[in-house]
DRENPA-3360 file (N, C-alpha, C; in nm, 2 decimals, always signed):
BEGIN
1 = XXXXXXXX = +0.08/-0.12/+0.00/+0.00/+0.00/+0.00/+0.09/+0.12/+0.00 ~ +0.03/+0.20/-0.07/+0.12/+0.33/-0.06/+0.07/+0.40/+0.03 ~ +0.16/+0.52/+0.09/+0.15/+0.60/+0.21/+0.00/+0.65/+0.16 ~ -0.04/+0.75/+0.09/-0.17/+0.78/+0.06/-0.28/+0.71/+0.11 ~ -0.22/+0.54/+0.06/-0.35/+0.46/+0.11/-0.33/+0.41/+0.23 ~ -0.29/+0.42/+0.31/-0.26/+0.38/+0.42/-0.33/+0.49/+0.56 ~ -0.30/+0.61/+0.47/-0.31/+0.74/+0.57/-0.50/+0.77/+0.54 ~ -0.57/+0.73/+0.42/-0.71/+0.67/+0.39/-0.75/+0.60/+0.48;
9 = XXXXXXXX = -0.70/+0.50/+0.51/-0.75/+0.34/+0.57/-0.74/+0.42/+0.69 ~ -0.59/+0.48/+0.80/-0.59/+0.52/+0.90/-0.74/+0.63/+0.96 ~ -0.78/+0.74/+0.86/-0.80/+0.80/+0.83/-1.02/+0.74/+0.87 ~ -1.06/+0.67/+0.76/-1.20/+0.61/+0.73/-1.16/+0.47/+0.87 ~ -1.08/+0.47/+0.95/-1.04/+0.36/+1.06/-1.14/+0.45/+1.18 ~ -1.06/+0.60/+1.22/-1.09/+0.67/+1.26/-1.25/+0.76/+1.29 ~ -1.29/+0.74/+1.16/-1.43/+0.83/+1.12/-1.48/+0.69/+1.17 ~ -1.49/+0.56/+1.13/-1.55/+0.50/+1.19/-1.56/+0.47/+1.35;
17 = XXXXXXXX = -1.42/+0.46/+1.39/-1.44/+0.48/+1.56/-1.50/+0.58/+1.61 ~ -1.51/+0.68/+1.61/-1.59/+0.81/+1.70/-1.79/+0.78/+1.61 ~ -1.79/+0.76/+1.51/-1.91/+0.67/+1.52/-1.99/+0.61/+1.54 ~ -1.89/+0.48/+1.61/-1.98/+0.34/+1.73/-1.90/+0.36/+1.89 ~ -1.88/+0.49/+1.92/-1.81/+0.49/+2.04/-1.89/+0.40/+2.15 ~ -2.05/+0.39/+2.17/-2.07/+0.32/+2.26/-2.06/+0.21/+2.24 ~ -2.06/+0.09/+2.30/-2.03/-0.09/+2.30/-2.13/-0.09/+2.19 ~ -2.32/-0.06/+2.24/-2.40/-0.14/+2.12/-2.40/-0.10/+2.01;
25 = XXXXXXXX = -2.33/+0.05/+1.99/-2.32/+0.06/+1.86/-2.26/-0.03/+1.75 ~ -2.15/-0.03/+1.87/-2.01/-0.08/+1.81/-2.03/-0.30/+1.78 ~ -2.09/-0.29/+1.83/-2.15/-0.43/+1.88/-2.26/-0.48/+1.70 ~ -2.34/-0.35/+1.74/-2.47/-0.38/+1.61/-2.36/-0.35/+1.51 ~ -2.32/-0.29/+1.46/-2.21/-0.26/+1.34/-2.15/-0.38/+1.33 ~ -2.09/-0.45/+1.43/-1.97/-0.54/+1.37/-2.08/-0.67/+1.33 ~ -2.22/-0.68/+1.38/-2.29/-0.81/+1.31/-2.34/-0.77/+1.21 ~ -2.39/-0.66/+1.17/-2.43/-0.61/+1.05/-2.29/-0.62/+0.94;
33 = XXXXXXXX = -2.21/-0.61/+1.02/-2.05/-0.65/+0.87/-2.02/-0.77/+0.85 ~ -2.09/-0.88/+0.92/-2.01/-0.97/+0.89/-2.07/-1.03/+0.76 ~ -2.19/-1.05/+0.72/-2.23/-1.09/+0.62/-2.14/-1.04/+0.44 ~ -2.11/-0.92/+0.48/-2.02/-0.85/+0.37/-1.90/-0.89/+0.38 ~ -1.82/-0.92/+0.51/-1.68/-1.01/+0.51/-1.69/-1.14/+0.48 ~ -1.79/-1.21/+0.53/-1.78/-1.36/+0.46/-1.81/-1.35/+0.32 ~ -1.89/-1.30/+0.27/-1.92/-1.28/+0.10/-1.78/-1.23/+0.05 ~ -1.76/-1.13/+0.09/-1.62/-1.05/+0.00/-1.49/-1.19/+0.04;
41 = XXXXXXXX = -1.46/-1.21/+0.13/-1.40/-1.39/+0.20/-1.44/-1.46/+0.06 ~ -1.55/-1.54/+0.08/-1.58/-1.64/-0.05/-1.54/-1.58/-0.16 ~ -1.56/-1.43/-0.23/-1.53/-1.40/-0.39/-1.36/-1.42/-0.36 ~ -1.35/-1.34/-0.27/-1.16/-1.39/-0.26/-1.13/-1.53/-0.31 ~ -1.17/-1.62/-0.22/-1.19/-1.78/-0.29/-1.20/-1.84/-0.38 ~ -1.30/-1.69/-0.47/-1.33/-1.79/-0.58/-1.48/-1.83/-0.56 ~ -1.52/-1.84/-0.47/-1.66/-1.91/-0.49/-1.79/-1.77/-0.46 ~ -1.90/-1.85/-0.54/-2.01/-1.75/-0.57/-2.13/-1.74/-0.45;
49 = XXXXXXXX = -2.12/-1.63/-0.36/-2.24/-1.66/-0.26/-2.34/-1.50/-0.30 ~ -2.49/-1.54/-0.30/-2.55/-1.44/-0.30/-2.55/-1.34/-0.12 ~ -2.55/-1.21/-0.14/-2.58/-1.14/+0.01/-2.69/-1.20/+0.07 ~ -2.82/-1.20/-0.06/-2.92/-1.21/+0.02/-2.95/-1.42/+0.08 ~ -2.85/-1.44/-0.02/-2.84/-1.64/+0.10/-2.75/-1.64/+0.22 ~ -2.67/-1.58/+0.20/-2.58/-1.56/+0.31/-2.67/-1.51/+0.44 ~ -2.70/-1.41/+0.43/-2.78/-1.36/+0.50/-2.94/-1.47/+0.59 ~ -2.95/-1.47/+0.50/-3.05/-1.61/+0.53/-3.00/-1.69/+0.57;
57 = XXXXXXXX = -2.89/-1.74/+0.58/-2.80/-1.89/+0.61/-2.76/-1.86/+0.76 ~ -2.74/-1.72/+0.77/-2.65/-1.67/+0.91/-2.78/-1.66/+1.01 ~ -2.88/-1.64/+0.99/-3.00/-1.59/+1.06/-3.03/-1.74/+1.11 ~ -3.02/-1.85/+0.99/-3.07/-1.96/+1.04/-2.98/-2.08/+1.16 ~ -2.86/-2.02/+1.13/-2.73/-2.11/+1.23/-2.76/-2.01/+1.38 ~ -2.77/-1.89/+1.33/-2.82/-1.82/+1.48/-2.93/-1.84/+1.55 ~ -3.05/-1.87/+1.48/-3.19/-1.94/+1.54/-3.10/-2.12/+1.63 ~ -3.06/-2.17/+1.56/-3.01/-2.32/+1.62/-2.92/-2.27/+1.74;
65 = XXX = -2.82/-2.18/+1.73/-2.74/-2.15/+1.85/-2.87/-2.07/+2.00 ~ -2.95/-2.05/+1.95/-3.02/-1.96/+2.04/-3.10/-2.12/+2.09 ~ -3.15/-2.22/+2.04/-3.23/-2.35/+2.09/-3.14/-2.39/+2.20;
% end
């Protein structure tokens, strides 16, 4: 990465911290991201997942952890 993008990343790192300063912010944000890390994860891979199955697949392993 070049300095530019780095001082970006540091930069949108930041804007997002003072954003979810409380825990449930910060808490609801990071489950709301994960659906977009595992998807963007799989295209890295190579394999094809839709947002909206993913999403559905995650909601359903969380109903069984909640039993």
């Amino acid at each position: 990465m070049t300095k530019a993008e780095i001082k970006k990343v540091q930069q949108n790192l930041e804007k997002w911290r003072k954003s979810h300063e409380d825990i449930n912010a910060l808490r609801k944000a990071y489950r709301e991201s994960i659906p977009e890390q595992v998807r963007a994860s799989m295209a890295f891979e190579g394999e094809h997942v839709g947002l909206k199955m993913l999403k559905e697949y995650l909601m359903e392993l969380k109903m069984e952890m909640i039993k």
